[in-house]
C-alpha positions in Angstrom: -7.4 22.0 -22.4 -7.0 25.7 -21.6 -6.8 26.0 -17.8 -10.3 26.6 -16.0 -12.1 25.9 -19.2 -13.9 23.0 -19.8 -16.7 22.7 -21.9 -18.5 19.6 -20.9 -22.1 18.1 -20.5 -23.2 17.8 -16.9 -24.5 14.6 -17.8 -20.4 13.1 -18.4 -20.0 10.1 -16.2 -16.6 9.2 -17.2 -13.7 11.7 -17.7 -10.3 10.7 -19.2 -7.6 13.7 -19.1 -4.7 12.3 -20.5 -0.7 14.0 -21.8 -1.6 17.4 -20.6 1.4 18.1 -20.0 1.2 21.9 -19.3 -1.8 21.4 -16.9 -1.3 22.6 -13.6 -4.3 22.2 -11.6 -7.6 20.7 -12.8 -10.3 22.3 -14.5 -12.2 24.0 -11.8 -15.6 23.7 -13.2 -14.7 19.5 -13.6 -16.7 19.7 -10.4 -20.0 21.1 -12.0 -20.4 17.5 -14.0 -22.6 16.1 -11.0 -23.0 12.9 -12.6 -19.4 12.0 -13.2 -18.4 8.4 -11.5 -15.2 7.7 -13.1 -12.2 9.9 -13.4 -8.8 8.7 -15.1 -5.9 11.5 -14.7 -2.8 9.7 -16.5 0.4 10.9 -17.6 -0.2 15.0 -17.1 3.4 15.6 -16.0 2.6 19.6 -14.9 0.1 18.6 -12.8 1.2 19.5 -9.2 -2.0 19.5 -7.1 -5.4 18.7 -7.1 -8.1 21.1 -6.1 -11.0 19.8 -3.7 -12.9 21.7 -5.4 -12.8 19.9 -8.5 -13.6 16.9 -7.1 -17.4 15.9 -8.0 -19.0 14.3 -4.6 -20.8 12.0 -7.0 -17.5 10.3 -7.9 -16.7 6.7 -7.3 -13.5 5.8 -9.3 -10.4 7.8 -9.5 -7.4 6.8 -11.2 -4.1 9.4 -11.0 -1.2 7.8 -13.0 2.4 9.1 -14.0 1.9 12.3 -12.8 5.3 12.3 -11.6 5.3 16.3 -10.4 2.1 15.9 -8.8 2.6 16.5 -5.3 -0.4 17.3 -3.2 -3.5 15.6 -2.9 -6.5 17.8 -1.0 -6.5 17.4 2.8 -10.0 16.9 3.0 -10.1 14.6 0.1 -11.5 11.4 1.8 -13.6 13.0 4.0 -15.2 15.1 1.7 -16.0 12.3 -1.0 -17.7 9.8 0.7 -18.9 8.3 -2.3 -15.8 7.7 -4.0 -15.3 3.8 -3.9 -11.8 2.8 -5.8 -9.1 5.0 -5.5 -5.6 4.1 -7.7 -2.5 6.1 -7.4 0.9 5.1 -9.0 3.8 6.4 -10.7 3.6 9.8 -8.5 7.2 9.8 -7.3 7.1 13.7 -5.8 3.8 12.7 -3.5 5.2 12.8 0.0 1.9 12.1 2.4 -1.5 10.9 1.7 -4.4 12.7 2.5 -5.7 12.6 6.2 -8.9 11.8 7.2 -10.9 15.0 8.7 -13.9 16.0 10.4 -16.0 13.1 10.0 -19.6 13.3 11.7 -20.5 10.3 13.5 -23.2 9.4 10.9 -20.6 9.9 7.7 -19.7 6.7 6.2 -16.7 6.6 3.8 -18.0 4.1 1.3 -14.1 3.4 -0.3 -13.6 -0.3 -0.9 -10.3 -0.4 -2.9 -7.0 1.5 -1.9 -4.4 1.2 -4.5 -0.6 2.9 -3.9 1.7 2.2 -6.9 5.3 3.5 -7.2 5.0 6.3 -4.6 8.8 6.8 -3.9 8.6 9.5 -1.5 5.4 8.5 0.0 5.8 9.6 3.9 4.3 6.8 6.9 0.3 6.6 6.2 -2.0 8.4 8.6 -3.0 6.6 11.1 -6.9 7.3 11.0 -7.0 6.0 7.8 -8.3 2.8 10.0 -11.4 5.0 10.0 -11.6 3.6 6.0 -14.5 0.9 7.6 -15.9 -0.3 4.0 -12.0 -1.3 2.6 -12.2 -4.6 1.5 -8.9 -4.4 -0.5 -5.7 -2.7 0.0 -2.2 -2.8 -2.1 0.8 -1.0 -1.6 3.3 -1.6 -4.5 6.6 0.3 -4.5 6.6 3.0 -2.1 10.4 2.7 0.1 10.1 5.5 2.6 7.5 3.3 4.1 8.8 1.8 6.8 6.1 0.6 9.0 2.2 0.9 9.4 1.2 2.9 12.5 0.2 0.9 15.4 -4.2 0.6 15.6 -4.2 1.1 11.8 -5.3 -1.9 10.6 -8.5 -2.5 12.7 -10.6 -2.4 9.2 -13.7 -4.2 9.7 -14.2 -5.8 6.2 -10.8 -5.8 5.0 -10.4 -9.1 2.3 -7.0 -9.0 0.5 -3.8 -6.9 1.4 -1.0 -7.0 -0.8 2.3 -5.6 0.3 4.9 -5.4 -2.9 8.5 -3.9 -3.0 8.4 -1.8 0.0 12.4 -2.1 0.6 12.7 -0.6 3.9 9.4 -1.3 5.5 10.8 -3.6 8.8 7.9 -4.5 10.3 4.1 -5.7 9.9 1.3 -4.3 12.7 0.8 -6.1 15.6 -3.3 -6.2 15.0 -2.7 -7.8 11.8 -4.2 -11.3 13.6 -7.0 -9.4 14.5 -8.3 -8.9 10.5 -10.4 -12.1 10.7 -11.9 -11.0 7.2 -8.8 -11.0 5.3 -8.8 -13.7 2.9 -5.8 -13.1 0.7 -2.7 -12.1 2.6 0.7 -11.3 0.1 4.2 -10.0 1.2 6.7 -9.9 -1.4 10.2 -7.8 -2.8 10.4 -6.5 1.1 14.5 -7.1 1.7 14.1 -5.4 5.5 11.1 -7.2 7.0 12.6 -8.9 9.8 9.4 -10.9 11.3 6.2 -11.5 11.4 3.9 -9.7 14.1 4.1 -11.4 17.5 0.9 -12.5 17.6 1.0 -14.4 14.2 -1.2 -14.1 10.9 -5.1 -13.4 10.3 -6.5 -17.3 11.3 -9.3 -16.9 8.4 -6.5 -16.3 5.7 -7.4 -18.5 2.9 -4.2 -17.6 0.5 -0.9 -16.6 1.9 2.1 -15.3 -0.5 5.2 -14.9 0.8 8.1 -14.1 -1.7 11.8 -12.7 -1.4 12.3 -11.6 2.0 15.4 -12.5 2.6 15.5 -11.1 6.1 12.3 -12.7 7.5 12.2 -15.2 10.1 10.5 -18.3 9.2 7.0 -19.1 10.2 6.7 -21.0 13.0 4.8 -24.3 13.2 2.4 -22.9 15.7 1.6 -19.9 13.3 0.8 -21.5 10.5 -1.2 -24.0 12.1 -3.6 -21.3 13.7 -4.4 -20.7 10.2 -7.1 -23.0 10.0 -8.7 -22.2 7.0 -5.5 -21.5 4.7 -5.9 -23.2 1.6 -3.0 -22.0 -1.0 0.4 -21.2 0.0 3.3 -19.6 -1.9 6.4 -19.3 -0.3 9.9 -18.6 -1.8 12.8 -16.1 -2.8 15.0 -17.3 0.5 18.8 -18.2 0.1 18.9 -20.2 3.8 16.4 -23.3 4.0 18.4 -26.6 3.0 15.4 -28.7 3.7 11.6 -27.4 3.6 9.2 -27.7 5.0 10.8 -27.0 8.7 7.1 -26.4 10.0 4.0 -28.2 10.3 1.9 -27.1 7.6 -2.2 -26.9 7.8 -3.6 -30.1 6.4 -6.2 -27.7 4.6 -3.5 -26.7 2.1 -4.7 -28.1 -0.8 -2.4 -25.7 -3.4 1.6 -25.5 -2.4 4.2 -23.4 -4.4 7.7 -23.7 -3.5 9.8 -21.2 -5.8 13.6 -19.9 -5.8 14.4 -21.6 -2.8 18.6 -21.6 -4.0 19.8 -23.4 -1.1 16.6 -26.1 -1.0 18.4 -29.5 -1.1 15.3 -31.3 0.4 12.0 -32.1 0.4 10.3 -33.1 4.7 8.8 -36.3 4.9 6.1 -33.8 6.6 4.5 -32.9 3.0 2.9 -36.5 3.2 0.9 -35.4 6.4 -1.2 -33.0 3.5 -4.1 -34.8 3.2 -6.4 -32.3 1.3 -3.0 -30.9 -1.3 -4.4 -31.3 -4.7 -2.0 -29.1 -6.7 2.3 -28.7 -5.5 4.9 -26.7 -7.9 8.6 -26.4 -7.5 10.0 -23.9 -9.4 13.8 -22.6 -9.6 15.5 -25.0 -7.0 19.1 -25.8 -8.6 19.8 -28.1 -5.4 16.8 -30.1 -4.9 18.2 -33.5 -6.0 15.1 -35.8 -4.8 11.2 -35.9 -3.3 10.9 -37.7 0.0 11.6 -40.9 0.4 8.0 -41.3 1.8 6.7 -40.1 -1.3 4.2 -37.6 -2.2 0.7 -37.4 -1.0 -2.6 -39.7 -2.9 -4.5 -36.5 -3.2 -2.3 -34.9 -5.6 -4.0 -33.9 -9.0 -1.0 -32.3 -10.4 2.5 -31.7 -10.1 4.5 -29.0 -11.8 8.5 -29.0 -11.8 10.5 -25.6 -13.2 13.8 -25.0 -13.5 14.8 -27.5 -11.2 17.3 -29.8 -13.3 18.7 -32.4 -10.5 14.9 -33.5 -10.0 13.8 -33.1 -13.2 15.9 -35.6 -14.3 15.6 -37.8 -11.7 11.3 -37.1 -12.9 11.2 -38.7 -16.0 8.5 -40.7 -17.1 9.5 -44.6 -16.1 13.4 -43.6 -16.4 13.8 -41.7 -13.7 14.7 -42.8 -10.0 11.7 -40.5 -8.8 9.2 -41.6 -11.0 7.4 -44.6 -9.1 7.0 -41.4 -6.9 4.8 -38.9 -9.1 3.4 -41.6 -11.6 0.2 -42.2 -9.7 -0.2 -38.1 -10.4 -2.7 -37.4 -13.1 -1.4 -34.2 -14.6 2.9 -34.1 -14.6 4.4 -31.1 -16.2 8.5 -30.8 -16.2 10.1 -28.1 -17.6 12.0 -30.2 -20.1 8.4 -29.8 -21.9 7.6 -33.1 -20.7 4.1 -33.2 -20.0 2.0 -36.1 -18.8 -1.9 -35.3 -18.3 -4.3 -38.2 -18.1 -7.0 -35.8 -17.5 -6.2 -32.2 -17.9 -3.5 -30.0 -19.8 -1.2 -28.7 -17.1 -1.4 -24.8 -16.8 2.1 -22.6 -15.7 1.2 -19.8 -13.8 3.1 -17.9 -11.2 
């Protein structure tokens, strides 16, 4: 596609440019097609900035992937698209700083409702009016290291519903508002070696799913934390080297799914997991030293029980030989990773 040429119906409403390789900047007349709404830009390695110009205000997806010289995006490019709804960048490792909100009028509404940053390596610190983004409902940032913390008053986004924070290796600390996102639902932190602690003033209280996973530096949660979150119904924790015994907190009696995985130094199981009174679903999963459940037991409302890569309690699981299984038998679904699997209702399902 010959630079500043393109031949295309106004009528286009999805545009995929794809191993351009010697494409620079985009076709300028891309923003003549006044009733394109998706855009894919993938793998167009001599692309190094996009034109605002060539930017159709009709569109409402825009995907930019593996444009690994790419290293502008237009200044004005969320203010001046208000209609665009997804955004997705990733694999863009020369992008240093995302596009600042500008001159918004007070009756200009950005309508964006997904924010995904993928494998930005040299992604500066966000801007901090991009709390002006009032129709986000979901935002993941996967693999950008020079991000090292989120500007204080950032988060106050209104409708905000799932955040997902992935391999961000030097990012050291959360916002302090983050308790104040009482629409978050889903709520994941994982692959963050530097995050020290959560914010003082604790975790969104409406948070339905929380995912915490290999942060080695973070401080536990503390009972009082997790308790406020009163509507928290599936918890994944895991990827620590120092619990010997979990849990050390009191844990919402809403849980009703619990997955406990690559704890290494996990030896035992609280007496506390019985106080669950809604769990319906638990998983251990890569635990070398957990040797045993409670001697309590394990709650009557448990519909399934999964066991991974966990060989001192697997063994001690076995169906009527083992010393744990009075424990577990009243389970309907039992799945071990020997390939023992004992469903009296359903066929157990591995995920994670």
């Amino acid at each position: 596609m010959p630079n500043g040429e393109v031949g295309l119906p106004t009528s286009l409403e999805y545009l995929e440019i794809k191993d351009c390789e010697k494409m620079e900047n985009l076709p300028p007349r891309l923003h003549n097609l006044t009733s394109l709404r998706k855009l894919v830009i993938t793998h167009c390695q001599g692309l190094v900035s996009l034109s605002q110009m060539t930017l159709p205000a009709t569109l409402k997806f825009l995907k930019i992937g593996n444009c690994t010289n790419l290293k502008f995006l237009p200044e004005e490019m969320m203010s001046s698209n208000t209609s665009l709804e997804k955004l997705m960048i990733g694999g863009c490792p020369s992008l240093t700083s995302f596009p600042r909100i500008l001159g918004l009028s007070t009756t200009t509404t950005i309508k964006l409702m997904e924010l995904h940053i993928l494998d930005c390596q040299n992604l500066e610190p966000l801007p901090e009016n991009l709390r002006l983004l009032t129709s986000l409902q979901l935002l993941r940032i996967s693999g950008c290291p020079r991000l090292v913390s989120f500007p204080e008053g950032w988060f106050p986004i209104t409708h905000l519903r799932v955040v997902s924070i992935r391999g961000c290796k030097n990012l050291n600390r959360l916002p302090n508002q983050l308790h104040s996102l009482t629409s978050i639902q889903k709520l994941e932190i994982k692959n963050c070696p530097n995050l020290v602690s959560f914010p003082e003033r604790g975790l969104p209280t409406n948070c339905k799913s929380l995912r915490i996973m290999d942060c080695e530096k973070l401080e536990p949660l503390t009972s009082m934390a997790l308790q406020r979150l009163t509507s928290l119904r599936d918890f994944t924790v895991g990827g620590f080297s120092g619990p010997i015994s979990f849990p050390k907190w009191m844990l919402p009696t809403t849980l009703t799914s619990l997955y406990i995985k690559r704890l290494l130094n996990l030896e035992a199981l609280s007496d506390g997991l019985h106080n669950l009174t809604s769990i319906q679903r638990l998983t251990i999963s890569e635990c070398p030293k957990l040797a045993s459940l409670p001697e309590d037991g394990l709650p009557t409302t448990l519909r399934s029980i999964c066991i991974w890569k966990c060989p001192l309690l697997s063994k001690r699981c076995q169906k009527e030989t083992g010393e744990d299984w009075p424990k577990i038998a009243h389970i309907p679904c039992i799945g071990l990773d020997d390939g023992g699997i004992y469903s009296r209702e359903v066929q157990m399902q591995h995920h994670f």
